[in-house]
C-alpha distance (Angstrom), angle and dihedral (degrees) to the residues before:
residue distance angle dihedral
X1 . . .
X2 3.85 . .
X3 3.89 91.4 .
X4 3.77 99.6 164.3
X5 3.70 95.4 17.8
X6 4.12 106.1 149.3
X7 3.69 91.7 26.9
X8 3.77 99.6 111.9
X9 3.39 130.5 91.1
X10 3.95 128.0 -158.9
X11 3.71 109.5 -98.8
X12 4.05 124.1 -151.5
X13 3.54 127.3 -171.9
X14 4.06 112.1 -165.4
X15 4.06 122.2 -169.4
X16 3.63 91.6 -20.1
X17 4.15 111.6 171.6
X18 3.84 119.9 152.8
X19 4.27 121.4 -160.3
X20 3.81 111.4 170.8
X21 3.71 130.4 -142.0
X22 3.89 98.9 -78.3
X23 4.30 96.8 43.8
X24 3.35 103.4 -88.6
X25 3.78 112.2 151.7
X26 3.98 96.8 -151.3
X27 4.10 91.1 163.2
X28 3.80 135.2 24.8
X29 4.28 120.1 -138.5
X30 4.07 99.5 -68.1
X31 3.25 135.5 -165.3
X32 4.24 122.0 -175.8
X33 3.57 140.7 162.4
X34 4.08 121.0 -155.2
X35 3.85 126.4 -171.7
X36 3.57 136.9 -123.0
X37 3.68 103.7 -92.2
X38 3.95 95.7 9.3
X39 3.13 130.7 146.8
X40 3.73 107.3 -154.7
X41 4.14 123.9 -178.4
X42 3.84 123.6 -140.3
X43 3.95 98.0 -154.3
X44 3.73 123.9 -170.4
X45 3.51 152.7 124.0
X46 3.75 116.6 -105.0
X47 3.80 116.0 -62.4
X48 3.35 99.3 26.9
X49 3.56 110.3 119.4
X50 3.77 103.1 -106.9
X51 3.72 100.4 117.4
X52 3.46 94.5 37.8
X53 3.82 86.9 64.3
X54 3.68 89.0 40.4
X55 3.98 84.8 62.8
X56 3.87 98.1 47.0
X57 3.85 87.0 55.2
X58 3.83 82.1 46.3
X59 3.74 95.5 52.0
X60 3.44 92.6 -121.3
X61 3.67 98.1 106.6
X62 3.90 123.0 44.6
X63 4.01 110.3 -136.2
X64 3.81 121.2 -132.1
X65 3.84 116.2 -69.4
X66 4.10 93.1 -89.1
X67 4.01 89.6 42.9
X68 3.93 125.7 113.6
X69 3.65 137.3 -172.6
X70 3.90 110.7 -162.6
X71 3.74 128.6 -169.0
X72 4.26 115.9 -159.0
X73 3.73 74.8 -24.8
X74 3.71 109.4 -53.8
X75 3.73 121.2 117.2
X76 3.75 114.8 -114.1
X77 4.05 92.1 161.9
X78 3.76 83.2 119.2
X79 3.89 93.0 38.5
X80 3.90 114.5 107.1
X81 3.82 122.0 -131.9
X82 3.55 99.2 -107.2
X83 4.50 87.5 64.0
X84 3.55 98.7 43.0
X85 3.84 101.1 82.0
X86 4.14 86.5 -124.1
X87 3.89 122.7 169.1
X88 4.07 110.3 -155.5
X89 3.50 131.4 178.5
X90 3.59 123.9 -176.0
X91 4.04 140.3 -139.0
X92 3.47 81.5 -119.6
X93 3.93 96.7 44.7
X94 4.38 80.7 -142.8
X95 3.75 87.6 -152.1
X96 4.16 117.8 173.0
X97 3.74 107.1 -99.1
X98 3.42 92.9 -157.9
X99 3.55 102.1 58.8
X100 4.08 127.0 64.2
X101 3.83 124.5 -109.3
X102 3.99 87.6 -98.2
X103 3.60 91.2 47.4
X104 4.13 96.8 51.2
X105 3.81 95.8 38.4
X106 4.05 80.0 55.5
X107 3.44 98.5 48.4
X108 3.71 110.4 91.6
X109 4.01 83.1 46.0
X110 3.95 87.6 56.1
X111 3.33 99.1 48.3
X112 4.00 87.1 47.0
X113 3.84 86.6 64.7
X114 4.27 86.7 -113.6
X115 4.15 101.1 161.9
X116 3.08 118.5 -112.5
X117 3.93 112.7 -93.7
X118 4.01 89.7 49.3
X119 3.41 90.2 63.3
X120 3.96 95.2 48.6
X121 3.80 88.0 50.0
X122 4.35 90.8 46.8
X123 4.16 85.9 48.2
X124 3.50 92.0 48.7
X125 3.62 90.1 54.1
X126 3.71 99.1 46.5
X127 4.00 81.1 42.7
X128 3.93 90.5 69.0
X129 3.53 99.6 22.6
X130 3.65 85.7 64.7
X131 3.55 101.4 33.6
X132 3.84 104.1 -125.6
X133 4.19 92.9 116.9
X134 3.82 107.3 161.5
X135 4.09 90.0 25.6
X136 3.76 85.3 93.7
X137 4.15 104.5 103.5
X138 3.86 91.1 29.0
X139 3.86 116.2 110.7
X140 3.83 115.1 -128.6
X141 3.67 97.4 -109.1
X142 3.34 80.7 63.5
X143 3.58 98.2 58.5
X144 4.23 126.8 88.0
X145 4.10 108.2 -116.6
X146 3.87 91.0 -101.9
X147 3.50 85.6 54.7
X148 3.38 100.6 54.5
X149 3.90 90.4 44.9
X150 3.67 89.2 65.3
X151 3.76 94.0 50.2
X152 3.30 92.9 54.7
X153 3.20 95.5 52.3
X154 3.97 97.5 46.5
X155 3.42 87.1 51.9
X156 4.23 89.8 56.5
X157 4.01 92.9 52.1
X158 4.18 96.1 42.8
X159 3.28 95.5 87.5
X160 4.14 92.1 42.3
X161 3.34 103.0 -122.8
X162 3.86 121.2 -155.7
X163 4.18 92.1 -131.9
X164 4.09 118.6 22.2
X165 3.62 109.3 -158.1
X166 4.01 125.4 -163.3
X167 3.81 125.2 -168.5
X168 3.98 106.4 -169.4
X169 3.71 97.3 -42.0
X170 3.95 94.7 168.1
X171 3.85 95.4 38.7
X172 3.47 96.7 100.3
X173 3.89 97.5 53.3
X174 3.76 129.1 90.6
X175 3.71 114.8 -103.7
X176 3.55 107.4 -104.9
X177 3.68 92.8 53.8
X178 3.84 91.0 40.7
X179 3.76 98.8 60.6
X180 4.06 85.5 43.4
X181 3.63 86.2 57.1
X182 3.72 99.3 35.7
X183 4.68 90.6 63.7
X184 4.34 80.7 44.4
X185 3.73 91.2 51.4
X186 4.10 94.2 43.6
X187 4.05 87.4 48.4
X188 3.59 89.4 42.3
X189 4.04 94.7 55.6
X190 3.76 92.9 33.1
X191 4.28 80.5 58.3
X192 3.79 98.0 46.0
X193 4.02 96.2 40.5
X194 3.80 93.8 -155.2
X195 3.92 113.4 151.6
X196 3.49 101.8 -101.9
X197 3.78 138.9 -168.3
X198 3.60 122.0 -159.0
X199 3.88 128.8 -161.9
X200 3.99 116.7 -161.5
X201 3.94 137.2 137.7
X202 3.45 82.4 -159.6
X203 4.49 108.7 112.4
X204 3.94 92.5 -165.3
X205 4.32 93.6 50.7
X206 3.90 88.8 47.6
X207 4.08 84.8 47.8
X208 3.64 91.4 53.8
X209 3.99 106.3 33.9
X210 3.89 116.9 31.3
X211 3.55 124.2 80.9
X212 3.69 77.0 -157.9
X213 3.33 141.4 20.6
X214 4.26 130.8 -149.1
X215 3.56 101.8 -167.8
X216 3.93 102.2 -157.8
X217 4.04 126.5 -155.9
X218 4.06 126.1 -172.3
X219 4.00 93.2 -19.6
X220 4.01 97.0 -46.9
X221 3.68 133.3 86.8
X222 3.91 121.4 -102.2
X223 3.59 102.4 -175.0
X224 3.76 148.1 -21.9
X225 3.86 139.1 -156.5
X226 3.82 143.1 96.8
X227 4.29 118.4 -38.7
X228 4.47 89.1 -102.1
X229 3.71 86.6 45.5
X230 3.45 96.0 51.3
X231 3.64 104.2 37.6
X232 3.83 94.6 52.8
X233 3.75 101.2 24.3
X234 3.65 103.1 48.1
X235 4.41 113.6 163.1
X236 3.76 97.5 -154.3
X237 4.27 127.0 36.7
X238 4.27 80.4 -122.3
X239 3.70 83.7 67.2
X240 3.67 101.8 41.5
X241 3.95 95.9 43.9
X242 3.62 97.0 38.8
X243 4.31 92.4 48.7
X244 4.05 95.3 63.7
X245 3.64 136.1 -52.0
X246 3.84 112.5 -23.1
X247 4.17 133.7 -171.6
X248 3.39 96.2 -148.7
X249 4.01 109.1 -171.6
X250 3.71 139.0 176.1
X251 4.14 122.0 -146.1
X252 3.90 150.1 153.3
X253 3.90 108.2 -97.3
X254 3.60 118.2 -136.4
X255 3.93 124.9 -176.9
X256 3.93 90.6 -34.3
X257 3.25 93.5 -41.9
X258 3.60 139.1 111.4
X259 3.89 120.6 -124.8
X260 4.01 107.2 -154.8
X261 3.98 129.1 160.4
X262 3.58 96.6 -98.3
X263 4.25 95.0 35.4
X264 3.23 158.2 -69.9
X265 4.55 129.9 -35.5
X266 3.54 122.4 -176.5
X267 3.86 116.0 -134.9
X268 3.85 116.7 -151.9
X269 3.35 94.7 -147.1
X270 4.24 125.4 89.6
X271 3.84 100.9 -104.0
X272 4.04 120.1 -166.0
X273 3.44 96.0 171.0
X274 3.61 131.3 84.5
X275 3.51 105.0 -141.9
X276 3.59 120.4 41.4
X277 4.32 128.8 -177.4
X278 4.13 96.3 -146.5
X279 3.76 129.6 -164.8
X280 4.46 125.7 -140.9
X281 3.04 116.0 -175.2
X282 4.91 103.0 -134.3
X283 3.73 83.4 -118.8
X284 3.79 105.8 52.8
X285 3.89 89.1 53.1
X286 4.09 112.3 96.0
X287 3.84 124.8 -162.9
X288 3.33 109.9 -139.9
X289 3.78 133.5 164.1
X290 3.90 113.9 -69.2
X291 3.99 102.6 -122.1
X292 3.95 81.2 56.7
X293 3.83 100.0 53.9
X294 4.08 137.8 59.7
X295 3.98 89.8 -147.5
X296 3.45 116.4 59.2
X297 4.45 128.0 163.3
X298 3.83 136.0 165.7
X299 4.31 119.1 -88.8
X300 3.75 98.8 -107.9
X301 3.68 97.0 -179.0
X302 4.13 142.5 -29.4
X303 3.45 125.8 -147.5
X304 4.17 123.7 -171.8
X305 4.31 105.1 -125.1
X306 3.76 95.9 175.4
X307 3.77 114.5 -85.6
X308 3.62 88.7 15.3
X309 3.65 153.4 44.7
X310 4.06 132.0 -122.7
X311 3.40 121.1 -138.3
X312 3.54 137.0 -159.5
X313 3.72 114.9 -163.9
X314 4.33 116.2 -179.3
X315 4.07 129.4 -175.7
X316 4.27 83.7 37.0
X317 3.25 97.7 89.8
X318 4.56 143.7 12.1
X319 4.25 78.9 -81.3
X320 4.12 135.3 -0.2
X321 3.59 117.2 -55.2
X322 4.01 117.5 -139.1
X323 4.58 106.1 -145.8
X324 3.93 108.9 -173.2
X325 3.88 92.0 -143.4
X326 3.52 131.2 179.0
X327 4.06 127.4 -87.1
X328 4.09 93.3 -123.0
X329 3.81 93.5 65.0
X330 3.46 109.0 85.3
X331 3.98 109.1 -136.5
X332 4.02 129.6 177.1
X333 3.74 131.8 -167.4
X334 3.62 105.0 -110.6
X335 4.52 97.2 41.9
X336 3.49 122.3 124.4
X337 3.86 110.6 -137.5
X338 3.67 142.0 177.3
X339 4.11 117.3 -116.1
X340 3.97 119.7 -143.6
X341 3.74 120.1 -164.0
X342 3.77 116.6 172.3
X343 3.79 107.7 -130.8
X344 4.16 96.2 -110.8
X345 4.09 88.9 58.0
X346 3.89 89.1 67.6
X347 3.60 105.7 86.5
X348 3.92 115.5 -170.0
X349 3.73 125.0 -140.1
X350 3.57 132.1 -142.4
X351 4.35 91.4 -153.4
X352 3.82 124.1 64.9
X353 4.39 81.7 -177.6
């Protein structure tokens, strides 16, 4: 079902910054560009800026003075939320509790003066599209947290809105339900095709929803591009420890290669320098047996994670390196093993800080 399909509309945000009353710098000059249809991630720790932008899209935050939020091109900086055709749903979901599922998801249609039997036919919709059939008399305190998370979030694409924005909507569940809800949510969007901007501090969510990431440090933008690109291309050490598990190491460069206690890597990349800080990701790094390897360390510890191992490998490298391996090999504390990294898993960074 492509319910809302079309509905978008491409979103730009030009020279946006934001300092409140008493100093605070909450978000640096900013300039993006969203798609028609996209579904773009605003990824961060805390403090960062990324809802704070979320809310000047929203209308609920003015940018500075030279700031503008533009919708298919026209301005709306000066637009407030209730005119610019915005979807939002909350952390906190901040559903009515004294109105049913049918009656919330219908809301924004009510209020909108929609008669009666269009809004029964758009709530059965949203009903099935977001699998919470026979929900639709219960009150929300009588609804599970996952349930109530896809309320809210029917109830934000009734009325169609041309930009659906989400500010750490799965935050508050427990894990196992979270990552149920997180593939739901990405088929969900992918079936609506409503521009959609998505706040989370959360690595795997961005993984799994965006179509493209901004990855946002102390109120300024450190990078952008798709999840892949991102994850094993990061342009600052912020990027590539803060996006999953990094070996981040430090070593003399000779003739492409790099010179480390235990061996030698070679880098893909041209290098002119002759020190280099270098990021692998745990899972690009194979053990393999020593004669066959120019890296080689001592088996500092392995842990069981599931459907794989983590090891710790020391003397390889300037400090331990952590290889996700797989369960079949068998690996003790104590071995000496070779290390194989194929030259295009070596990403160099620009930062030793």
């Amino acid at each position: 079902m492509k319910a809302d399909a079309g509905h978008g509309v491409s979103v730009r945000i030009e020279a946006c910054s934001k300092t409140f009353a008493d100093g605070t710098r909450a978000l640096e000059p900013a300039t993006l560009d969203i798609a028609r249809g996209e579904t773009l991630v605003l990824l961060g720790p805390s403090g960062c800026g990324k809802t704070t932008m979320l809310r000047i899209i929203a209308g609920l935050e003015r940018p500075g003075a030279s700031g503008r939020v533009l919708f298919d091109g026209a301005d709306v900086t000066a637009v407030p939320i209730e005119k610019r055709n915005v979807g939002m749903v909350f952390q906190s979901y901040a559903l009515f509790p004294n109105m049913t599922v049918a009656e919330n998801i219908g809301y924004g249609l009510k209020i909108r003066g929609v008669p009666a039997r269009e809004r029964a036919t758009r709530i059965a919709e949203l009903v099935a599209l977001t699998n919470i059939t026979g929900l639709e008399d219960r009150r929300i305190d009588q609804l599970s947290g996952g349930q109530r998370q896809r309320v809210a979030l029917a109830r934000a694409v009734a009325i169609r809105p041309a930009v659906l924005l989400l500010d750490e909507p799965l935050t508050a569940l427990d894990a196992a339900l979270r990552d149920r809800l997180r593939g739901e949510l990405d088929r969900l969007l992918r079936s609506l095709g409503i521009t959609t901007i998505y706040v989370t501090h959360d690595q795997a969510e961005a993984m799994a929803l965006g179509d493209r990431i901004v990855v946002m440090s102390k109120g300024a933008i450190a990078q952008i591009g798709a999840p892949r690109e991102i994850y094993f291309r990061p342009v600052s050490r912020f990027v590539a420890e803060f996006v999953g598990a990094a070996n981040i190491l430090e070593a003399e460069v000779v003739e492409r290669r790099l010179r480390l206690p235990g061996g030698f890597l070679t880098v893909a990349e041209n290098v002119s320098q002759t020190h280099a800080v270098a990021m692998i990701r745990p899972e690009t790094i194979g053990i393999v047996a020593v004669e066959a390897a120019t890296l080689a360390g001592r088996v500092e510890s392995v842990s069981f994670v599931g459907d794989r191992q983590r090891v710790v490998v020391a003397g390889a490298a300037d400090k331990p390196l952590t290889i996700e391996a797989p369960n079949g090999a068998t690996i003790r504390a104590g071995d000496t093993v070779g290390l194989a990294v194929a030259p295009d898993a070596i990403r160099l960074l620009p930062d030793a800080a």
